[in-house]
C-alpha positions as CSV (number, residue, x, y, z in Angstrom):
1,X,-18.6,11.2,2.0
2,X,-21.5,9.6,3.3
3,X,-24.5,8.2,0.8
4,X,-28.3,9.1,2.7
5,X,-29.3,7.4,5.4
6,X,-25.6,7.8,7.2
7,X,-24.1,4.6,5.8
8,X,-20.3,5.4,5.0
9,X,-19.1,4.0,1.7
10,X,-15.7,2.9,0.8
11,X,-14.3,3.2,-2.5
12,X,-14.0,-0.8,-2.9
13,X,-18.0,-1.4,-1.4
14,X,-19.2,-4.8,-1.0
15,X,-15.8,-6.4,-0.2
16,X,-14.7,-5.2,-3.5
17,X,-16.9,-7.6,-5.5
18,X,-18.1,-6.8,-8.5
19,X,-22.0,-7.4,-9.9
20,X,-23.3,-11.0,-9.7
21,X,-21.2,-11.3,-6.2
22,X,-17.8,-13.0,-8.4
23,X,-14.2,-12.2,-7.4
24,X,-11.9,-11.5,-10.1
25,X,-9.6,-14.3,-11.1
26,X,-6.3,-14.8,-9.8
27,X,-3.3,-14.3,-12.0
28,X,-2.0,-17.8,-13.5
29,X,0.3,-19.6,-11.0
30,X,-0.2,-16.2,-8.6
31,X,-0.9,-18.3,-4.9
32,X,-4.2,-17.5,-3.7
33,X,-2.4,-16.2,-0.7
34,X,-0.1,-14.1,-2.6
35,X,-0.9,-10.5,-4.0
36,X,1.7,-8.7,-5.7
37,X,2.9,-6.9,-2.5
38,X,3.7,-10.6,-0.8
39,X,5.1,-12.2,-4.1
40,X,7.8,-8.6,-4.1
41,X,8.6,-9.3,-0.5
42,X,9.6,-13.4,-0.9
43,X,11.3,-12.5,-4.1
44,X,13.8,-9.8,-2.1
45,X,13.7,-12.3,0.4
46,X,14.8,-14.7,-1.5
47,X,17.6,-12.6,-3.2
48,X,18.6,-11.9,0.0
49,X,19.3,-15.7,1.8
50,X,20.8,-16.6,-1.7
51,X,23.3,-13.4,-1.4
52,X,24.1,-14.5,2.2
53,X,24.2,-18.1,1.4
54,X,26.6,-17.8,-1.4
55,X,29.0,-15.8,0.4
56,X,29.0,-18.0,3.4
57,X,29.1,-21.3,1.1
58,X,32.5,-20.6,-0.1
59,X,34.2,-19.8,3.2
60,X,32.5,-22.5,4.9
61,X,34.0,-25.0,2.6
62,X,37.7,-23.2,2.9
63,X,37.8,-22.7,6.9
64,X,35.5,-26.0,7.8
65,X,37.0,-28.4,5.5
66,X,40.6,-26.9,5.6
67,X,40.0,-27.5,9.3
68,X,38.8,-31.1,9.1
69,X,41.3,-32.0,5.9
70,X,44.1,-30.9,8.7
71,X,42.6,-32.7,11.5
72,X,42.8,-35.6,9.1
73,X,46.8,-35.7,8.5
74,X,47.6,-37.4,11.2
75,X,45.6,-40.1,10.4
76,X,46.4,-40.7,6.3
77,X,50.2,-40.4,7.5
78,X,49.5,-43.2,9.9
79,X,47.5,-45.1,7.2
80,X,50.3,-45.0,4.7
81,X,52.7,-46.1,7.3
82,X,50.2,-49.1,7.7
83,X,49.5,-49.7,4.2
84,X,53.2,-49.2,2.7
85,X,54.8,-50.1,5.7
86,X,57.1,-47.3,6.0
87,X,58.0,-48.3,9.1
88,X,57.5,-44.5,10.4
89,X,56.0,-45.6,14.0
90,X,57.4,-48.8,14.3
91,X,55.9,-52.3,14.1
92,X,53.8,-52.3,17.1
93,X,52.0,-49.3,16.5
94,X,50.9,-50.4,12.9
95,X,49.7,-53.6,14.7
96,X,47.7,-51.3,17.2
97,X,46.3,-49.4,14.9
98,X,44.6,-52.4,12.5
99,X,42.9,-53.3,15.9
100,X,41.1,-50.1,16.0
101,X,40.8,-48.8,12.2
102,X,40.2,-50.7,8.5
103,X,42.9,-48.6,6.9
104,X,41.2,-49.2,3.7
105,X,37.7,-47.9,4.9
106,X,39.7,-44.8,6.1
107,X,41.4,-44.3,3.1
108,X,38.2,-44.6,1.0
109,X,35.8,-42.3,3.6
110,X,38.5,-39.3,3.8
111,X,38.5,-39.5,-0.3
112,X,34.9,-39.5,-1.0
113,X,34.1,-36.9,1.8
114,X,37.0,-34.7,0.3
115,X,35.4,-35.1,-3.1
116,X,32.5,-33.2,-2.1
117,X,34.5,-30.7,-0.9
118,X,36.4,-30.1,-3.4
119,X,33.1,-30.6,-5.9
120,X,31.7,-27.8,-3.9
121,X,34.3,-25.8,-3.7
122,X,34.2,-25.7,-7.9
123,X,30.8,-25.0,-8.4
124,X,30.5,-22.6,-5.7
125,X,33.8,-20.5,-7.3
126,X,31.9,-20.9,-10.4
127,X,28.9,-18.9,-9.7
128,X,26.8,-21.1,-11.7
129,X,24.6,-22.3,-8.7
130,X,20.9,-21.2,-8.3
131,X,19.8,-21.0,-4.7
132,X,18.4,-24.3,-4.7
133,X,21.5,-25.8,-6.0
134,X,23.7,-23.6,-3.1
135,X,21.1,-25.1,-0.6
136,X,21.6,-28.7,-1.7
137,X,25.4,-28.4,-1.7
138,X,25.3,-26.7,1.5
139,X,23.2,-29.9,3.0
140,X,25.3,-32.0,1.2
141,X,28.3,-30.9,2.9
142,X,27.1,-31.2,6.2
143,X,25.5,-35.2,5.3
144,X,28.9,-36.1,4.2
145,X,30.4,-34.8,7.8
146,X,27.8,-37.0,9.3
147,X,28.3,-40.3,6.9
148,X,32.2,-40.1,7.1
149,X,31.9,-40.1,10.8
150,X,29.2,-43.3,11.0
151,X,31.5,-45.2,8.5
152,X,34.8,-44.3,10.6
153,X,32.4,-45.6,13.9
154,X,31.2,-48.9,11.8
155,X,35.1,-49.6,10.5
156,X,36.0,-50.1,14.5
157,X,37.6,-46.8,15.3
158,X,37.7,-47.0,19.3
159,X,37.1,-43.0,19.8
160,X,33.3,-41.3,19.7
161,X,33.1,-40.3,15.9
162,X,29.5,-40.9,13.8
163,X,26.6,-38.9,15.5
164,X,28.6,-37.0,18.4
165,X,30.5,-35.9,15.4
166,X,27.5,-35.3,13.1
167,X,26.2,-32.9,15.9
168,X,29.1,-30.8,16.0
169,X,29.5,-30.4,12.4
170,X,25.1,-29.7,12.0
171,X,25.3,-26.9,14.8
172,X,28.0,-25.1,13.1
173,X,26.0,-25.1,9.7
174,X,22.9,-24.3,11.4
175,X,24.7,-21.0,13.0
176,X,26.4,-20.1,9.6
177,X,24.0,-21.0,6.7
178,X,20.3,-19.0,6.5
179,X,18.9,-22.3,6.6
180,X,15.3,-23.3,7.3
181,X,13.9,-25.2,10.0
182,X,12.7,-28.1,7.4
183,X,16.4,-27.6,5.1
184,X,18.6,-28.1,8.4
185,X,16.3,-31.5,9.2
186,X,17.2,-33.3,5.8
187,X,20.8,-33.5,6.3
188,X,20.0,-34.7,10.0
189,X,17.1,-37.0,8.2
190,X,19.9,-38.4,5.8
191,X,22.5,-38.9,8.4
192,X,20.3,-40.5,10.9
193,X,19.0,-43.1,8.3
194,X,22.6,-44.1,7.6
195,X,22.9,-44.6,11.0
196,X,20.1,-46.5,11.7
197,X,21.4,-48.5,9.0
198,X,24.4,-49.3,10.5
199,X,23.5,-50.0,13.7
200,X,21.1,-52.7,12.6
201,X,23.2,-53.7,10.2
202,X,27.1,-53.2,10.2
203,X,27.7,-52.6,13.7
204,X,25.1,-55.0,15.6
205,X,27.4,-54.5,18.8
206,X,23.7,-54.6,21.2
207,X,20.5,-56.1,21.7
208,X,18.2,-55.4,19.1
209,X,16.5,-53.4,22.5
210,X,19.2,-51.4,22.9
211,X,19.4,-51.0,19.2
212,X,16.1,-49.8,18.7
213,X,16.9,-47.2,21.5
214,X,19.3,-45.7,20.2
215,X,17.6,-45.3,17.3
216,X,14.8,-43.8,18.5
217,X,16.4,-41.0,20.7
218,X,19.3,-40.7,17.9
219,X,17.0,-37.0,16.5
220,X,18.1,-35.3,19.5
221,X,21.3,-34.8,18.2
222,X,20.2,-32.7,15.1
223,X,17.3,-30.7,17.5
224,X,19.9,-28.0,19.0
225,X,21.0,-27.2,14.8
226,X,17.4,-27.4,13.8
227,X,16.3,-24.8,16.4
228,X,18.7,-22.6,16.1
229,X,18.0,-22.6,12.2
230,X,14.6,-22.2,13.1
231,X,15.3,-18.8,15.3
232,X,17.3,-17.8,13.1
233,X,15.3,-17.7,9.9
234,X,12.2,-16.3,11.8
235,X,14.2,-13.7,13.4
236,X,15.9,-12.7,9.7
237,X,12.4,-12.5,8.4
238,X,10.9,-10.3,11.0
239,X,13.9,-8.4,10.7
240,X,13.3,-8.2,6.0
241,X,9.7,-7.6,6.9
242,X,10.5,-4.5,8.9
243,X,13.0,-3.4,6.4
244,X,10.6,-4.2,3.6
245,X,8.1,-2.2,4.9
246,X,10.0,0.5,5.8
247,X,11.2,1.2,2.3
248,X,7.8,0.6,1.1
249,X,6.7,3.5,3.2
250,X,9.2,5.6,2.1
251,X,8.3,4.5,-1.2
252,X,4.5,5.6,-1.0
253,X,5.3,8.6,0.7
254,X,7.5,9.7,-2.2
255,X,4.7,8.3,-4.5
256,X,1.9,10.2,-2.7
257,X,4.1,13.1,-2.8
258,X,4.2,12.7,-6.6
259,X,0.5,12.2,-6.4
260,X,-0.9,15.0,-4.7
261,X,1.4,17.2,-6.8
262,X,-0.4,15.8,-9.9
263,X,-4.0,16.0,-8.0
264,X,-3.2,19.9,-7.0
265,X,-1.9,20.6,-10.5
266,X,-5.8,19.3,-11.5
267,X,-7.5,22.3,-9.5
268,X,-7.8,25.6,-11.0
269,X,-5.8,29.2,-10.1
270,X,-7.9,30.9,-8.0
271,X,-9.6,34.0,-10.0
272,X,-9.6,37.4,-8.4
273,X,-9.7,41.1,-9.5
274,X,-13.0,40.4,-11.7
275,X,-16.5,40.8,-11.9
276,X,-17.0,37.3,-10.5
277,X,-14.2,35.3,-8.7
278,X,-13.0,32.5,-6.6
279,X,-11.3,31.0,-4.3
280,X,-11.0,28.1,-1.9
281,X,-9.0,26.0,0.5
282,X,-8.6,22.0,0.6
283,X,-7.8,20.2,3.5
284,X,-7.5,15.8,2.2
285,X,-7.6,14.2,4.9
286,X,-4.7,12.1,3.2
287,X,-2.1,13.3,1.2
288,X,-4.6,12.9,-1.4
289,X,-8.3,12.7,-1.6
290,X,-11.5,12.4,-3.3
291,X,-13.2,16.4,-3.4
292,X,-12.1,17.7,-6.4
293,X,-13.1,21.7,-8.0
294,X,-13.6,22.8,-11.3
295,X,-13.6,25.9,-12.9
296,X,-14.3,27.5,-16.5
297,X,-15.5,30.6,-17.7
298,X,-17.3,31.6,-21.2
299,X,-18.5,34.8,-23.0
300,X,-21.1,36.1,-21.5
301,X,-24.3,36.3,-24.6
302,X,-23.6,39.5,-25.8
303,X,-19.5,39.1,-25.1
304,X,-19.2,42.1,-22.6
305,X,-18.2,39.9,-19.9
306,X,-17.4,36.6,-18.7
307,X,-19.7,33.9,-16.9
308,X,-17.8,31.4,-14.1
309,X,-18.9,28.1,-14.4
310,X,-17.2,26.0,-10.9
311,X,-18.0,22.1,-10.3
312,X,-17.9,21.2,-7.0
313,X,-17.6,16.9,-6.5
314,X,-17.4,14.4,-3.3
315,X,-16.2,10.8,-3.8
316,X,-17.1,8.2,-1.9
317,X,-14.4,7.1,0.4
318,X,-10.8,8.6,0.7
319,X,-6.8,8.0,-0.3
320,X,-5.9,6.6,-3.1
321,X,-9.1,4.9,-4.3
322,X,-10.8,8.3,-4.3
323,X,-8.2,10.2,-5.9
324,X,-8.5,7.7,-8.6
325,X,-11.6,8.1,-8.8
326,X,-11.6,12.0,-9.1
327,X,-8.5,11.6,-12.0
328,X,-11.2,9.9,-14.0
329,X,-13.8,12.2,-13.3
330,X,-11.5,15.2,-14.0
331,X,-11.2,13.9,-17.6
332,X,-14.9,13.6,-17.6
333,X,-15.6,17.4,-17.1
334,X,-12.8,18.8,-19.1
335,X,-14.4,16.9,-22.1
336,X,-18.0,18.3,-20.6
337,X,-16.4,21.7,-21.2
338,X,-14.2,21.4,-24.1
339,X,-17.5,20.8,-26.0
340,X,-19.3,23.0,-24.9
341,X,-17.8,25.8,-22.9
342,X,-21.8,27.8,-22.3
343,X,-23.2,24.5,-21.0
344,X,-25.3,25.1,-18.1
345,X,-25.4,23.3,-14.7
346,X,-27.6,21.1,-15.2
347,X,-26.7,19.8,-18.2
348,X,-23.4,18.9,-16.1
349,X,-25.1,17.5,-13.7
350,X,-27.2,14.8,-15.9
351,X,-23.9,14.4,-18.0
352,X,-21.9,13.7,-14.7
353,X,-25.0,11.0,-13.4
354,X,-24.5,9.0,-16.6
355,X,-21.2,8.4,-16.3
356,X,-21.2,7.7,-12.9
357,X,-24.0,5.3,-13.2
358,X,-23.0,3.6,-16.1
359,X,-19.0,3.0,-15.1
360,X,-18.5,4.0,-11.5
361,X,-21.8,2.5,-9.7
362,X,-21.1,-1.2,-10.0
363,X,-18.4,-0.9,-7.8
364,X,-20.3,0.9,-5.0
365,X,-18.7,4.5,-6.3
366,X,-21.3,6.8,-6.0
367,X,-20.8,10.9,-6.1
368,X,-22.0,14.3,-4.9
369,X,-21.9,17.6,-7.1
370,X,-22.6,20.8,-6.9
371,X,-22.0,22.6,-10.3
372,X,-22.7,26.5,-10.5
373,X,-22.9,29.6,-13.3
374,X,-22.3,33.3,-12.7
375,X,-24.0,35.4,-14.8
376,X,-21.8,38.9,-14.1
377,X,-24.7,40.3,-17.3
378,X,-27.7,39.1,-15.6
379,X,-27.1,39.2,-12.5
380,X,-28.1,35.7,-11.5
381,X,-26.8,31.9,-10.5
382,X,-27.9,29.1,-12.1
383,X,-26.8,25.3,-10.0
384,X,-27.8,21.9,-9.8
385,X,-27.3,20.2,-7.1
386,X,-27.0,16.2,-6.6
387,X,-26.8,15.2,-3.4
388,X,-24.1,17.8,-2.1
389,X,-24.8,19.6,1.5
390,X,-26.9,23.0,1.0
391,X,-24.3,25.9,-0.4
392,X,-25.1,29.2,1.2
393,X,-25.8,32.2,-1.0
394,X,-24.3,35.6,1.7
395,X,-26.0,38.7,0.3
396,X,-24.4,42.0,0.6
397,X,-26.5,42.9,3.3
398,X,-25.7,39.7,5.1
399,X,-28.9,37.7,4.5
400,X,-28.4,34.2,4.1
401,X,-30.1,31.7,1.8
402,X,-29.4,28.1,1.4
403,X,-29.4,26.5,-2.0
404,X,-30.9,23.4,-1.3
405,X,-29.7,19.9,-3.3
406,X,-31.6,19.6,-6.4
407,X,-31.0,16.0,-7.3
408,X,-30.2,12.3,-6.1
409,X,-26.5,11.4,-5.2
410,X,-24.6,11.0,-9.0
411,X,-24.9,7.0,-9.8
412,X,-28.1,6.1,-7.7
413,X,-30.1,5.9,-10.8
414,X,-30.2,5.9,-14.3
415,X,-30.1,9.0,-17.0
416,X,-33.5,8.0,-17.8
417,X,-34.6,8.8,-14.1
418,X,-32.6,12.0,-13.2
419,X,-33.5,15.2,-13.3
420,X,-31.4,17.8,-12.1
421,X,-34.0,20.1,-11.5
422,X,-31.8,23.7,-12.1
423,X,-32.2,26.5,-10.2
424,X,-31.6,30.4,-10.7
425,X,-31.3,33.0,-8.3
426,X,-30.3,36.9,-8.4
427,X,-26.5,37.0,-7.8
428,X,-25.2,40.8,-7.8
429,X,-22.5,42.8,-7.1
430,X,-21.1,41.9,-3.2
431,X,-23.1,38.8,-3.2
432,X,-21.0,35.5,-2.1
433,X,-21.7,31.9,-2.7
434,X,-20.1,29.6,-0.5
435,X,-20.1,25.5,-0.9
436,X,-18.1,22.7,0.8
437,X,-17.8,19.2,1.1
438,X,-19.5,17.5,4.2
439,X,-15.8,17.1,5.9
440,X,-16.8,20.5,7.2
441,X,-20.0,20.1,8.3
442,X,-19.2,16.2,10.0
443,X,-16.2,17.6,12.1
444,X,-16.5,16.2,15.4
445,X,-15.2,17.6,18.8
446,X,-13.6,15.0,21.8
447,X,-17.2,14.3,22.4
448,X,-18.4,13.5,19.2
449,X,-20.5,16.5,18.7
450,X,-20.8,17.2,14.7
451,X,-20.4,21.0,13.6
452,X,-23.4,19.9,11.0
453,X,-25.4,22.5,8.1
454,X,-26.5,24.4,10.9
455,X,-22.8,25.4,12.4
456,X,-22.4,26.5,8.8
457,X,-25.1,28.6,8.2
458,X,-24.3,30.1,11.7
459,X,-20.9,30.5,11.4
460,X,-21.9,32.9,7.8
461,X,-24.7,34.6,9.4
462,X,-22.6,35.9,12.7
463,X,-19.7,37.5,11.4
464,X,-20.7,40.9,10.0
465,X,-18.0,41.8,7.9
466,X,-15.7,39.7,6.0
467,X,-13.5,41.2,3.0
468,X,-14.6,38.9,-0.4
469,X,-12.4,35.7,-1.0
470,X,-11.8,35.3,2.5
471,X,-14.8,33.0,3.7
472,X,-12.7,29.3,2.7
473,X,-9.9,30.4,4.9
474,X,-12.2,31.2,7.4
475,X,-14.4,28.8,7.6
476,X,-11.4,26.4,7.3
477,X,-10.3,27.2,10.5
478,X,-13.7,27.6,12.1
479,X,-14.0,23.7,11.1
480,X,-9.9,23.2,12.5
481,X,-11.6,24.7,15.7
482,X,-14.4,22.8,16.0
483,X,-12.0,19.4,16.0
484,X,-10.7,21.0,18.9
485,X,-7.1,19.6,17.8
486,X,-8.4,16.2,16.5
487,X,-6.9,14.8,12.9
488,X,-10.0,15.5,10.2
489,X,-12.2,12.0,9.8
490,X,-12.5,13.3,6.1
491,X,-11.8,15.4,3.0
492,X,-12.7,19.1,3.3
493,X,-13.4,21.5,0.6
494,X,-14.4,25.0,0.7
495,X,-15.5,27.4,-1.9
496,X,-16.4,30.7,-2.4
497,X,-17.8,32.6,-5.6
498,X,-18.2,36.2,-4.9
499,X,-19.4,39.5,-6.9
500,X,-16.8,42.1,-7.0
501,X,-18.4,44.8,-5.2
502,X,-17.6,47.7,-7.7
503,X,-20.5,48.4,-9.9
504,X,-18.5,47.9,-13.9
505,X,-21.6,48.1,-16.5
506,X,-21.7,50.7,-18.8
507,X,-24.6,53.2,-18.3
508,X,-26.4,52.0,-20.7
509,X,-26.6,48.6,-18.8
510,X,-26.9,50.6,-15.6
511,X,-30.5,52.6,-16.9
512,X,-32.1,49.1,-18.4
513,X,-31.3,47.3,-14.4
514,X,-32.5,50.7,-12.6
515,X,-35.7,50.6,-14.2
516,X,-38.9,49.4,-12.5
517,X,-38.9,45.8,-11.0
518,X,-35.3,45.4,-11.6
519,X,-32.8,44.1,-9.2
520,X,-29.8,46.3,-8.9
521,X,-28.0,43.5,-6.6
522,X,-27.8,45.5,-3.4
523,X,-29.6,44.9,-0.6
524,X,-32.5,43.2,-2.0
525,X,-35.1,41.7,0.0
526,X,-34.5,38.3,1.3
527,X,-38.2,37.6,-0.6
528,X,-36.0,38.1,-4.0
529,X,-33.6,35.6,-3.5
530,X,-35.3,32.7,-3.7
531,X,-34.2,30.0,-6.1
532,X,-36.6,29.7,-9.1
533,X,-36.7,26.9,-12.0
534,X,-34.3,28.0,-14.7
């Protein structure tokens, strides 16, 4: 729905600010980055790295350190031959092997490092761990790989252990854990400093030049893990936000589904086989929109027949903010009618205006509303019109009048300053009223070309003869047409109240409309069909 003057609203206006130009405030400890959509995603995400990291944890400790712990046997067999002198490989290869290792250090590195292990190993079987905790022992394992292998290097083994080692053991836990970028650099960051450490240190086997150099290009070793943990943990995110996204579509569908079932079960049966009846067809241009119908009928004054009361209404906007909108309206006019169920149009109209103006307005929700009453008795139509494109009143003998909007858009201005201004006009047997929501009349073809009021009125005035109740369908398809196969850029609603043609009064009614001056409802002069003050 447009407001006048062409500008388009949406149902949040302004950016979504409310008066006095203030934002609402964030939720306590909610990031200002982080709506509820982006907090649901990082918490599945989460849930997800800790499933995967738990799972690889455990085998990770079994296959990596069953692998090192057997790698390590030939060594604590050649220790306790050293340190017990069990004489196993003879004399001169224990005295070869003190030139190259500090049993003792050996001894005491291979414990602690299978400590963590085994520490791991526990609280990992336990289940106890949070993520966090899983993360730290997961860096921890790797930093203990890296230290045993430095302290092995600084003890005087004469093979390449400490970094070269280090790197190994960091790539593997960079391909197998759904590490960060920033949690595979701290075990490479704790590593490095006990390296540093022993270089300058323990070792001192250089210049303090060739020292520092090593020093300084000792990162590269980690980079390879770190990037690979980097890729990897972008590529696993892309691949959550796709899935996330996906199952949130399916999600909505399923909830607009659920939706439009409720917002259909809001519009009323269509009424035929009486004196007056309706009918109409609704094309959102969503699942769900923001036009929205009403219908009631009362006693006519004497209780010989029944008037039609029908509420036509245009939200600003579209989707789900408009469909809101029109579930709180719906309650709005069901109350209007429960009260009173002979109140007249314009009456609806003010009451409508109010409560758009007083709850709907401050967000930049504004309305349009047609709202109509057949009189089968009296022959006539009373409406009020606020804001809402120009129904179209077909006589039987295909004359066609336009009833006019009678009122400002509903919200643009206080009770005090409304006036709805109802109308009457003769409405007999035959006659047709048809209204619609201005998705009709702003369908565009390929070249932007609008199907406007005029396309309406055109489109009821050139096709002689149309069976009653049939005009929404239609017209409908007249609009569908004029797209010329293009999606609809909005809601479209289109209604017709029509006079059965079959004269039903008793004769007595019959002899009081036949007398002089009266309209009998058939082919009366365009002249008589003017809308009058009610």
């Amino acid at each position: 729905m447009k407001l006048p003057g062409g500008r388009k609203t949406g149902a949040r206006g302004n950016a979504g600010k409310p008066p006095g130009g203030k934002r609402p405030a964030r939720t306590r400890g909610q990031p200002a980055d982080q709506g509820p959509e982006t907090m649901e995603f990082r918490r599945e995400f989460e849930a997800n790295t800790d499933k995967i990291l738990r799972g690889r944890l455990l085998w990770f400790i079994v296959i990596w350190g069953g692998i090192n712990t057997i790698s390590s046997i030939p060594g604590w067999i050649a220790a306790a031959d050293v340190l017990f002198g069990l004489g196993i490989f003879g004399e001169e290869f224990a005295f070869a092997l003190n030139e190259v290792l500090d049993v003792g250090v050996f001894a005491a590195v291979q414990l602690l490092w299978t400590a963590v292990y085994v520490a791991g190993l526990i609280f990992t079987l336990k289940g106890r761990l949070t993520r966090q905790q899983a993360v730290w022992v997961s860096i921890t394992l790797i930093a203990a790989d890296g230290i045993v292998g430095i302290a092995l290097r600084a003890s005087g083994m004469a093979f390449p252990a400490g970094l070269l080692a280090f790197a190994f053991s960091h790539l593997v836990a960079s391909l197998v854990f759904p590490w960060t970028a920033k949690q595979a650099a701290l075990p490479a960051i704790i590593v490095l400093a006990a390296n540093a450490l022993s270089k300058a240190l323990i070792e001192s086997d250089g210049t303090a030049g060739e020292i520092a150099l090593l020093i300084v290009i000792s990162p590269l070793i980690a980079t390879p893990g770190c990037l690979i943990a980097w890729y990897r943990h972008s590529r696993r995110l892309g691949q959550h936000q796709h899935l996330f996204v996906r199952k949130r579509y399916v999600s909505l569908r399923q909830e607009l589904a659920s939706a439009r079932s409720i917002q259909e079960s809001m519009f009323p049966n269509q009424r035929t086989g009486r004196n007056v009846n309706f009918t109409y067809e609704y094309e959102p241009m969503r699942q769900i929109g923001g036009d929205y119908l009403f219908a009631s009928h009362c006693p006519t004054d004497d209780g010989t027949d029944e008037c039609l009361s029908v509420v036509l209404l245009d939200v600003t906007g579209h989707g789900i903010p408009a469909a809101l909108t029109v579930n709180r309206l719906h309650g709005e006019i069901e109350l209007l009618f429960a009260d009173d169920p002979f109140i007249d149009p314009g009456d609806v109209l003010r009451r409508l205006n109010r409560y758009v103006y007083l709850t709907l307005a401050r967000h930049s929700i504004f309305v349009t509303a047609i709202c109509l009453k057949a009189d089968p008795k009296h022959n006539t139509l009373k409406y009020a019109s606020g804001g809402h494109p120009p129904a179209f009143l077909r006589a039987v003998d295909g004359t066609v009048t336009d009833l006019d909007s009678t009122a400002f858009v509903l919200g643009a201005c206080p009770d005090a300053e409304f006036d709805p201004e109802q109308a009457s006009i003769p409405f007999g047997p035959g006659d047709s009223v048809i209204s619609y929501t201005d998705g009709a009349t702003e369908a565009r073809r390929e070249t932007g070309q609008m199907l406007r009021i005029s396309g309406m009125r055109r489109l009821l005035a050139t096709r002689a003869r149309v069976e009653p109740g049939r005009w929404p369908k239609l017209l409908l398809e007249a609009v569908a047409n004029h797209r010329e196969g293009l999606p609809p850029e909005d809601d479209t609603l289109v209604v017709e109240i029509y006079r059965d043609l079959r004269d039903t009064r008793t004769e007595e009614e019959r002899e009081v409309n036949s007398a002089p001056g009266a309209r009998t409802g058939r082919g009366a002069p365009r002249a008589d069909r003017q809308p009058q003050p009610s």
